[in-house]
C-alpha positions as CSV (number, residue, x, y, z in Angstrom):
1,X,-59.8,-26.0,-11.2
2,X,-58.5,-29.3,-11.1
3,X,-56.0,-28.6,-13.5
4,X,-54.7,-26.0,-11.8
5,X,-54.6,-27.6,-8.7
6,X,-52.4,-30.6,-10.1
7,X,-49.8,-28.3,-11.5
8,X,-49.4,-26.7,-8.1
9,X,-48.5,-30.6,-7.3
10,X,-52.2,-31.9,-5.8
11,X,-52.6,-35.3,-6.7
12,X,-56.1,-36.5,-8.9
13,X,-57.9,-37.5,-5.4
14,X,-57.1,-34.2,-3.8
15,X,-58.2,-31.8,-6.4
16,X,-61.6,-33.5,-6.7
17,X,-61.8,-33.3,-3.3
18,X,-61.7,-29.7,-2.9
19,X,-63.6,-28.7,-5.9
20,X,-66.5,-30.8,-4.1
21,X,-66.2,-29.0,-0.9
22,X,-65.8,-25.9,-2.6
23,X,-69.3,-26.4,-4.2
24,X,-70.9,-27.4,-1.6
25,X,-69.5,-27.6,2.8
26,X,-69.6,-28.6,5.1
27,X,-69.9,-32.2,4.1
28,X,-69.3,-35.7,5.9
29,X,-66.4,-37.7,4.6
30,X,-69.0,-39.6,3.1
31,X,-70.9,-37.4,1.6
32,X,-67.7,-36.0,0.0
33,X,-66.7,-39.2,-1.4
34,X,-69.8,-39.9,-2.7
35,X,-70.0,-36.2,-4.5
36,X,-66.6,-36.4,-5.7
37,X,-67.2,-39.5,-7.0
38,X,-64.3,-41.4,-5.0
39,X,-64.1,-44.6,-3.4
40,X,-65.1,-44.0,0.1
41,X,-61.9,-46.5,1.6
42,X,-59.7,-43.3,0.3
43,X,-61.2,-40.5,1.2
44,X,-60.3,-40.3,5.1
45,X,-56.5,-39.9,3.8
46,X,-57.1,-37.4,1.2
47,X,-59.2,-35.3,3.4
48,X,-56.2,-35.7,6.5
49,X,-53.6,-34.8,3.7
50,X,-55.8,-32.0,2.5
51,X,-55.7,-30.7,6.4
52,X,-51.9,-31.0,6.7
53,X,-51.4,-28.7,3.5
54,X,-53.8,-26.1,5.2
55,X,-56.5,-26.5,2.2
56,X,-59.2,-28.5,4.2
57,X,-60.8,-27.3,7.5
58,X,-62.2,-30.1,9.7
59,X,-65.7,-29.5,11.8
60,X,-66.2,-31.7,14.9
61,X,-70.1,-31.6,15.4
62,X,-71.5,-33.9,18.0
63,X,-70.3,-36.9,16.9
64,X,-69.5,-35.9,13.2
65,X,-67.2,-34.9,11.6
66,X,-67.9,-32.1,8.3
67,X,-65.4,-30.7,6.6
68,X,-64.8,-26.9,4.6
69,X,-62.6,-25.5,2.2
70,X,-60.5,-23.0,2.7
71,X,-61.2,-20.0,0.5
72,X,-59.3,-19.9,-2.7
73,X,-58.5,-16.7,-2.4
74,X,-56.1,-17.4,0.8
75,X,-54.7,-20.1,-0.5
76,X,-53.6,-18.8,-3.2
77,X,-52.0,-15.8,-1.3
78,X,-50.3,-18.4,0.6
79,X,-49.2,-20.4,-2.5
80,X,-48.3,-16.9,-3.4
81,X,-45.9,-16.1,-0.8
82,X,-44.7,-19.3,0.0
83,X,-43.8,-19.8,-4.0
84,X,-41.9,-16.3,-4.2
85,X,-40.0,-16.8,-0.8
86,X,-38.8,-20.6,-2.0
87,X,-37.6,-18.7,-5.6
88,X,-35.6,-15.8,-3.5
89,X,-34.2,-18.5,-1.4
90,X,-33.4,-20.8,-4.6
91,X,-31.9,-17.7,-6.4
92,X,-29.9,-16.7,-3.4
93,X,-28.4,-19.7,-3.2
94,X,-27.4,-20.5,-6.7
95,X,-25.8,-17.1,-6.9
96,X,-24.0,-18.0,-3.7
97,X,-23.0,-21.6,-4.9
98,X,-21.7,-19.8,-8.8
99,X,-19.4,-17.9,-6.7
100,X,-18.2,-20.8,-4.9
101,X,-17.8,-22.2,-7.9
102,X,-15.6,-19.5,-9.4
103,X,-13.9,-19.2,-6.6
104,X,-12.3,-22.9,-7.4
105,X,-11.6,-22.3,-11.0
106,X,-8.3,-20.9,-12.4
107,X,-8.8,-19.7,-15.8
108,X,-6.1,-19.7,-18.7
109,X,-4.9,-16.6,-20.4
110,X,-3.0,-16.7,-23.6
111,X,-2.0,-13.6,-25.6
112,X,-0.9,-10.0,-25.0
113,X,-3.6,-8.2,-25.3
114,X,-6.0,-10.9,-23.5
115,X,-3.2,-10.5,-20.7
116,X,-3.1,-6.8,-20.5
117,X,-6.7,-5.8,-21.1
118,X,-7.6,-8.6,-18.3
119,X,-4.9,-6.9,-16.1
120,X,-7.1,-4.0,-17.0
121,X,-10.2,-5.3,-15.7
122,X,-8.6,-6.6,-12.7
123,X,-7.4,-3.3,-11.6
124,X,-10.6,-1.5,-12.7
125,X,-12.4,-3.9,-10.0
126,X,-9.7,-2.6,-7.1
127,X,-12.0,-1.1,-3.8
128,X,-9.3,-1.1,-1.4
129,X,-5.5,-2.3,-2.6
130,X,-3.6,-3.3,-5.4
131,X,-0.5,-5.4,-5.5
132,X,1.7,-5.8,-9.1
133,X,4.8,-7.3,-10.2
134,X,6.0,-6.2,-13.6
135,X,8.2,-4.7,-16.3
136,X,8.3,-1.5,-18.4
137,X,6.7,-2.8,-21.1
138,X,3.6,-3.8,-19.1
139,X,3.7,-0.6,-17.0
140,X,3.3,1.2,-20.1
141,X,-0.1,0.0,-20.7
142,X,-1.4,-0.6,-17.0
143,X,-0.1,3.4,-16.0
144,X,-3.2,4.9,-16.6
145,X,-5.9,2.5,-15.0
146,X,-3.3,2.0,-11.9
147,X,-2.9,6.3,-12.0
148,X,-6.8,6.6,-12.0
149,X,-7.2,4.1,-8.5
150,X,-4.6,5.7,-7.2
151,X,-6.6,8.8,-7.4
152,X,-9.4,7.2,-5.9
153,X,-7.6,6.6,-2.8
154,X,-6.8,2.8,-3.4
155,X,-3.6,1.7,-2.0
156,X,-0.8,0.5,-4.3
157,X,1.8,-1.4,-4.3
158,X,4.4,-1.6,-7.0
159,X,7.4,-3.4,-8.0
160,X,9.0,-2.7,-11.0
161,X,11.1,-4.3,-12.7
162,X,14.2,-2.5,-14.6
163,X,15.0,0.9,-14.8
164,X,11.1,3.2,-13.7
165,X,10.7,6.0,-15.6
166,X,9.4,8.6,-13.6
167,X,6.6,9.3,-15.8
168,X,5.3,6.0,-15.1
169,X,5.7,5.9,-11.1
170,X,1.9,5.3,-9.2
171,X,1.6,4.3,-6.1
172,X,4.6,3.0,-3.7
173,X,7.2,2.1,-6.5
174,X,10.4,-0.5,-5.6
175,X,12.7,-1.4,-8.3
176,X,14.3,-4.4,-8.5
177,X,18.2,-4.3,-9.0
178,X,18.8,-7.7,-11.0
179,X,16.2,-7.0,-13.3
180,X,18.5,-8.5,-16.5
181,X,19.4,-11.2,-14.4
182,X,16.1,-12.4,-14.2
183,X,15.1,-12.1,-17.3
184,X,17.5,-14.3,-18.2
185,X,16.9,-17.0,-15.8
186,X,13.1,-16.9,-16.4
187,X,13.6,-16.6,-19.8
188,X,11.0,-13.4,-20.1
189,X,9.1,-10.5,-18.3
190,X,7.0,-11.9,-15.2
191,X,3.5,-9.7,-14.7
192,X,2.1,-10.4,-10.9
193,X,-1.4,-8.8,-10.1
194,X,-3.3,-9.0,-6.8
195,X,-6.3,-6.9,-5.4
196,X,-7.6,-6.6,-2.5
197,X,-6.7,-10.3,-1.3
198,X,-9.6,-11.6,-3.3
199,X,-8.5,-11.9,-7.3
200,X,-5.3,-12.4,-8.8
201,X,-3.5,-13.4,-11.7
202,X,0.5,-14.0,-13.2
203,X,1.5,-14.3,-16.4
204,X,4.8,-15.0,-18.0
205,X,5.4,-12.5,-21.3
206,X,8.4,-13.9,-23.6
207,X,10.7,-12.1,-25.6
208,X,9.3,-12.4,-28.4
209,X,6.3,-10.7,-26.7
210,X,3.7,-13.9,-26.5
211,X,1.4,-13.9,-22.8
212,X,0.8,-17.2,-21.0
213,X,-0.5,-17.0,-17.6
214,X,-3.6,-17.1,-15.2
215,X,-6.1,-16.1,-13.4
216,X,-8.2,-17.0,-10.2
217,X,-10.1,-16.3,-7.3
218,X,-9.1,-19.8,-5.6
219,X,-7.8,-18.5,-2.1
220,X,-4.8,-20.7,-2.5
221,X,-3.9,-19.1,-6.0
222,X,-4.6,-15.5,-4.5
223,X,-2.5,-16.0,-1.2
224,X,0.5,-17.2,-4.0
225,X,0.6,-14.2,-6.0
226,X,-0.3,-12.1,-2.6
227,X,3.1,-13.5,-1.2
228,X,5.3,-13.8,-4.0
229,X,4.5,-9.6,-4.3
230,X,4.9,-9.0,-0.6
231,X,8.2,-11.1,-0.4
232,X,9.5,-8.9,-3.4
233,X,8.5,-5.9,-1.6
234,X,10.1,-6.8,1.8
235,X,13.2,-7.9,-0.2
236,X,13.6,-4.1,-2.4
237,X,13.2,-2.7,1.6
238,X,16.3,-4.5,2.7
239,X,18.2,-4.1,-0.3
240,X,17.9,-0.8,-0.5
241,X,19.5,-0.5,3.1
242,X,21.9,-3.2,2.9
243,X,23.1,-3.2,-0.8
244,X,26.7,-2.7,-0.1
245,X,26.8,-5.3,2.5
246,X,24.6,-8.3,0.6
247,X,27.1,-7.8,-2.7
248,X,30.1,-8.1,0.0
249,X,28.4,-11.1,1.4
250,X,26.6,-12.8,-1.5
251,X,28.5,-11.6,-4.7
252,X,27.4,-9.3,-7.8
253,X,23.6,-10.1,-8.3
254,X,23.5,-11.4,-5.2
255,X,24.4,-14.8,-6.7
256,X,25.2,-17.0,-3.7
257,X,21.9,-15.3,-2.2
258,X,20.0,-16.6,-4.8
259,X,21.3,-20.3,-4.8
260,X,18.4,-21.7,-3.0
261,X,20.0,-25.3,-3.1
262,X,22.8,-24.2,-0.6
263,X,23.4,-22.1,2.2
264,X,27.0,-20.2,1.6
265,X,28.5,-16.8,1.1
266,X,31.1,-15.3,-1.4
267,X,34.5,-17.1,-1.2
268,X,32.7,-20.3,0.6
269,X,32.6,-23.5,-1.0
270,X,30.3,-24.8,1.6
271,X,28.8,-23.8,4.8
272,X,31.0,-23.4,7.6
């Protein structure tokens, strides 16, 4: 018993202790410390931590004091249900702090297929929304997993990038009008994924077809992609509307639009 009762964290003194009274209560502090075979100057602060941890009874008699066990078989319930609540509380909270800690990590993805089949994955996860960025090439292999949430009822989101073959149009589709423009300025095929405000990632795909990019569930990340989708989208809206007039303004490929380092039209050298 003693054993035991120091692996549940009892100390030498206090295992003794109850083994004694267990044997044989109710018993004087004396006659416990004589039993027990411990120095009589230590037992009153065994026996008083043996009461605070519920395992010792105290007895006031008259003028004495005896003390009794508490029946093993309640403890050890109570060990029982104390231990199993502290490990559902422990487990709770590690699974609570990995999140956390996944949250704050942004993970590096290199290679097409690690790109697209974690593009894959992402989508496959979508309950509620999907937001994407990309080009025909990417469309290609995200169609069917984007065509199969659709069909669940998730919302989409698309811009696409270059000239959308119908075959390939899910969801609510806006195609960008500079799309060789931009691939030469970026120097390759951007791919943008969001869903449902909690996961994201973008990736840059070359010409020569090699994937660099990332992925996160860092909030800041997320709200990046979220916006840099959303801004695209409200962007498609107006140029659809106002094509005619933002070429008159801003010049083919909405040039002078897309100078961010100044602030002029077509034919203005400055702002006026």
């Amino acid at each position: 018993m003693i054993a035991y009762l120091r692996d549940l964290g009892f100390s030498e003194y206090e295992a003794r202790t109850y083994r004694t009274l267990s044997q044989a209560s109710p018993l004087t502090a004396y006659e416990t410390a004589q039993q027990a075979g411990l120095p009589t100057s230590k037992i009153y602060q065994v026996l008083s931590r043996l009461e605070e941890k519920g395992l010792v009874l105290c007895l006031q008699e008259h003028s004495r004091k005896r003390y009794i066990p508490q029946e093993l078989e309640e403890f050890t319930a109570a060990c029982r249900y104390k231990m199993e609540k502290t490990l559902a509380g422990l487990e709770e909270e590690g699974r609570r702090l990995k999140q956390e800690s996944q949250v704050s990590y942004i993970w590096n993805l290199k290679g097409y297929s690690e790109v697209t089949d974690k593009a894959r994955q992402i989508v496959g996860s979508a309950r509620s929304e999907i937001l994407i960025s990309l080009w025909h090439d990417e469309l290609v292999h995200l169609a069917p997993a984007l065509q199969a949430k659709c069909a669940e009822g998730i919302r989409l989101g698309l811009v696409h990038f270059g000239q959308l073959d119908p075959a390939l149009a899910v969801g609510t589709c806006f195609s960008h009008p500079i799309a060789d423009t931009l691939f030469q300025e970026k120097g390759g095929r951007g791919l943008t994924l969001v869903v449902d405000s909690r996961e994201a990632m973008m990736v840059m795909v070359s010409d020569s077809g090699e994937a660099e990019g990332a992925w996160s569930r860092n909030r800041g990340y997320v709200n990046l992609a979220e916006d840099y989708v959303k801004h695209d989208i409200y962007i498609m809206k107006i140029v659809d509307r106002f094509d005619a007039l933002l070429i008159k303004r801003f010049g083919p490929g909405y040039r002078k639009l897309r100078d961010v380092f100044s602030d002029t039209e077509e034919g203005q050298d400055k702002k006026t």
